[in-house]
Residue, then its C-alpha position, 0 to 999 in steps of 0.5 A: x239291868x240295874x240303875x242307880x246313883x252313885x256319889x263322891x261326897x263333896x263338901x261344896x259351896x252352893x255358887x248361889x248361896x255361897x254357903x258349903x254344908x257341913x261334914x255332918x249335914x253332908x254325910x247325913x244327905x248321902x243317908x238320905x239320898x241313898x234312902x230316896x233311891x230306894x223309895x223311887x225304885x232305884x237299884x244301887x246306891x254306892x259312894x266313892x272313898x276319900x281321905x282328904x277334903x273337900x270329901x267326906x266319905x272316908x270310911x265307906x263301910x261304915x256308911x253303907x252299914x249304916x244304910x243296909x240297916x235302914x233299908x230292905x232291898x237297894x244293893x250297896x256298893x262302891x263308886x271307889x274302894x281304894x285297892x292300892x293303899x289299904x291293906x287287902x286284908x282289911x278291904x277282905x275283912x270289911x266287905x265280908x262284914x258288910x256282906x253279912x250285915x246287909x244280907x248280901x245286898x252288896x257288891x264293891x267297884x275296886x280302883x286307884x282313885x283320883x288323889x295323888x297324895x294318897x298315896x304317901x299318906x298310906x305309906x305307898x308310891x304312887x309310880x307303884x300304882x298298877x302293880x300295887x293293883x294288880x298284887x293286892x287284888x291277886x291277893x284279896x281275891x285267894x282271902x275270900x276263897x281260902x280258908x288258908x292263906x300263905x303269901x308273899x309279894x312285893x307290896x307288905x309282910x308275909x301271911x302264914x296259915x291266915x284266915x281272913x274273917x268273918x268268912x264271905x257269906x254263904x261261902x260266896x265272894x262279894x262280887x267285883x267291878x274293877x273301876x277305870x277311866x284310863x288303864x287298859x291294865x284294870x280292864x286285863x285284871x277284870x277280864x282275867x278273873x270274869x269280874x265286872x268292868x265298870x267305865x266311869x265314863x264321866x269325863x271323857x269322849x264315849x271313843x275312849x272308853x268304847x276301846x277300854x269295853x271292847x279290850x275286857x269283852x274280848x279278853x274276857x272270853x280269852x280267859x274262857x269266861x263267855x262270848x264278848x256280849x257275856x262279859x258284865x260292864x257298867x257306866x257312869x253318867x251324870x243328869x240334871x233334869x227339868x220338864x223345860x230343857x232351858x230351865x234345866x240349863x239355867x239351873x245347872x249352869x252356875x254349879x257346873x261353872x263352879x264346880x271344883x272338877x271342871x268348872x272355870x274350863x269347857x263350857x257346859x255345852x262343850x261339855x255335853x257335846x263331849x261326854x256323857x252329861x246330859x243337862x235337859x228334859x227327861x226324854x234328853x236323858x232317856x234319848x242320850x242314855x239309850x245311845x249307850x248301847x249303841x257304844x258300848x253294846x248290852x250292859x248291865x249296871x248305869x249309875x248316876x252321879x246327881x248330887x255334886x257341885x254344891x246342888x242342894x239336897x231338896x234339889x238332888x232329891x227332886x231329881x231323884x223323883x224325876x229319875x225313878x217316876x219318869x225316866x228309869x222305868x221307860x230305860x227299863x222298858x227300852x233297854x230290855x226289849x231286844x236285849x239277847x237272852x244270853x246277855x247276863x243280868x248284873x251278878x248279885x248274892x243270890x244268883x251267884x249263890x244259885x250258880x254255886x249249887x249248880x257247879x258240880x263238886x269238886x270232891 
């Protein structure tokens, strides 16, 4: 089981002090609180992509370049790779560069994001978007396991005899979470290839997103990938943690009434009841996560998003101490006691690498 945070970058004013950091000072902290997850024993660090503010994080290779040379054992991924408005070329060129400079400590979470304006601004339509997804990952998926690639589709130019490169290290494919919070269609395409499901389930009621899980591990053993319980799910959550419960929700209440996604609307009890956030004491967050597997069944990544709504740094690093000290060593603990050994560990470089050299050569 691997635990994590992931972040979306926002440029947020403090509701306390009503002062927003800057691009810099921002970028700068998600350094920062990547370095911190891998201080406190954490095992993921993975940013979203954005191009338009209040976000920051629009180049997300390069950040997580930036990180790889700074640390020696977190994997890197993604909370959003936009697979619909870049070119699966260059999604297939970045992220195989980003494989060989973080010594495959990497993986990347495709999706359609949550901006509608991007799409025009990339030069597609957004009444396009599944099948935007559906081509440029049919495509991205032959660039990393062909030498040479011909191709045609609705969605850009013809390939002729391409190679896309530097070629995926060790000849492996960095692997792949389709991201979703809606489209029954993204848990098909993951299902249909044996990649990973990830339910960002931050905002909606654990029914929706138990019918999503449950449409990929079925159609993931349709496709002859393994049982049900074999497929590879990963969730969102969201915490904010203090040893007294009510001091947890004095402090979070004005960000989370502030916050650009869904402040001025549910109240934050509304919103607790609803979804997964979890505002309270370590054993709130340690109760409320192990629930989820009696929703969604074994699983096998959780990502926290912790540092959001104008939360100050020294804050979300606070937070961050009390996830690795206090709770995620117990959900460790928790979530491997009776977990089936059928059940899989998260994919990374290094098992697929071994399951490669046991496959027999097709020559």
């Amino acid at each position: 089981m691997q635990f994590g945070v992931f972040s979306v970058g926002d440029v947020t004013p403090d509701p306390l002090t009503h002062r927003a950091p800057t691009e810099h000072e921002r970028i700068q902290a998600m350094v920062r609180i990547a370095l911190k997850a891998e201080e406190v024993g954490l095992d993921v660090f993975a940013t979203g992509e954005h191009h338009n503010p209040p976000f920051v994080p629009s180049s997300p290779t390069t950040l997580l370049g930036y990180i790889a040379a700074r640390t020696r054992r977190l994997v890197l991924s993604t909370a959003t790779t936009l697979v619909t408005t870049n070119d699966p070329v260059k999604i297939a060129e970045d992220y195989a560069m980003l494989q060989h400079l973080a010594e495959g400590r990497m993986d990347l979470m495709l999706g359609r994001g949550n901006t509608g304006p991007v799409y025009p601004w990339f030069g597609k339509d957004i009444r396009q978007g599944i099948d935007l997804a559906l081509e440029n990952y049919a495509l991205l998926h032959r660039l990393w396991r062909e030498d040479v690639v011909d191709w045609e589709g609705r969605f850009r130019t013809p390939l002729q005899s391409f190679t896309a490169t530097p070629r995926p290290l060790d000849g492996i494919p960095p692997f792949v979470w389709h991201g979703s919070i809606r489209s029954r269609e993204i848990a098909e395409q993951a299902a249909y290839y044996g990649d990973g499901f990830f339910a960002n389930n931050i905002f909606w009621p654990k029914e929706h997103f138990q019918r999503l899980i449950r449409i990929y591990r079925l159609r993931f053993a349709h496709y002859g990938h393994g049982d049900p319980d074999q497929a590879v799910v990963g969730l969102g959550g969201q915490v904010f943690m203090r040893p007294n419960s009510q001091d947890a929700v004095r402090e979070f209440r004005p960000y989370f009434d502030n916050a650009p996604v869904y402040g001025h609307g549910p109240s934050l009890e509304e919103f607790m009841a609803e979804t997964p956030l979890t505002v309270g004491s370590p054993q709130q967050v340690i109760d409320r996560t192990l629930a989820f597997r009696e929703y969604f069944g074994d699983y096998q990544r959780q990502l926290f998003l912790m540092d959001h709504a104008g939360l100050p740094l020294a804050s979300v690093l606070e937070q961050l101490d009390i996830l690795g000290e206090e709770v995620v060593p117990v959900l460790r603990a928790e979530f491997a006691a009776g977990r089936p050994d059928r059940v899989p560990d998260a994919p990374t470089h290094a098992s697929l690498l071994a399951r490669a050299a046991e496959e027999p050569d097709p020559t």
